[in-house]
C-alpha positions, -999 to 999 in steps of 0.1 A, spaced: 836 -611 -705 829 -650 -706 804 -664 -694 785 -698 -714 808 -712 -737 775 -724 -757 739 -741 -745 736 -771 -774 706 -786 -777 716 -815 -802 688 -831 -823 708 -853 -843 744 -851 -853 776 -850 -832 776 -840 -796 801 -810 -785 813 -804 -746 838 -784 -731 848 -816 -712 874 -839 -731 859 -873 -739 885 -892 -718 873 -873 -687 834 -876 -700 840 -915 -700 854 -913 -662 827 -896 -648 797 -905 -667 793 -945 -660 754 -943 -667 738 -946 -703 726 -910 -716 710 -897 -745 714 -863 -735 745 -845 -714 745 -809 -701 776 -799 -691 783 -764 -674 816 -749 -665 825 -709 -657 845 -689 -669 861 -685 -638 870 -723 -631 870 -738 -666 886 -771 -655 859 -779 -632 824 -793 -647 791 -797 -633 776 -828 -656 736 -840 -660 734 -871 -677 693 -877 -688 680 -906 -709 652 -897 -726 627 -911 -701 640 -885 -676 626 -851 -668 655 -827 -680 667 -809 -649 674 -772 -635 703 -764 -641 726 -733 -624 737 -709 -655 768 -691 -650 768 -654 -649 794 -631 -650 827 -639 -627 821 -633 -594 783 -633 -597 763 -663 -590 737 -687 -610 706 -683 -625 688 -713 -622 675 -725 -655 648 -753 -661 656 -768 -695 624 -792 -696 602 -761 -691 615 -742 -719 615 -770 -740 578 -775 -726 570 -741 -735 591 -739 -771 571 -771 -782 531 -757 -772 547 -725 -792 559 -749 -819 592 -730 -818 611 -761 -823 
C-alpha cells in the first residue's frame, strides 16, 4: 500500500517533488526557500503545495494515510522545534 511518496527536508543540495517543474513554475508565483508538496496515493495528479520563505512559520500540513482514510495533520515547525531543543538535527 502507498501512502507518502517521501517527507524531504532539504538542507542543501537539489530539491525533489512529485510535481513536474513546469507545473511547480505555474502554480508557485511567490519566492520560496522551502516547498512541501503532498499528493495521495489515491489522486497522484492532484497536489496540495506550501510555499514558506524562511521568515515564515512552517505550516500544518494534512499527511496522507492509507486510501480511503483521511489525514493526520502534521506540524512540521513543531517537530523541527522539538528535533533542534533535542539537537536531533
Amino acid at each position: 500500500m502507498r501512502c507518502i511518496r517521501w517527507i524531504d527536508l532539504l538542507r542543501e543540495g537539489e530539491y525533489t517533488w512529485a510535481l513536474p517543474p513546469s507545473r511547480l513554475r505555474e502554480q508557485v508565483r511567490q519566492s520560496w526557500h522551502y516547498l512541501i508538496s503532498i499528493s495521495r496515493a489515491d489522486a497522484p495528479e492532484h497536489y496540495l503545495l506550501y510555499p514558506r520563505t524562511v521568515r515564515e512559520r512552517l505550516p500544518v500540513i494534512p499527511i496522507p494515510l492509507a486510501i480511503g482514510d483521511g489525514n493526520a495533520p502534521l506540524d512540521v515547525q513543531a517537530v523541527i522545534d522539538q528535533c533542534l531543543r533535542e539537537r536531533s538535527i
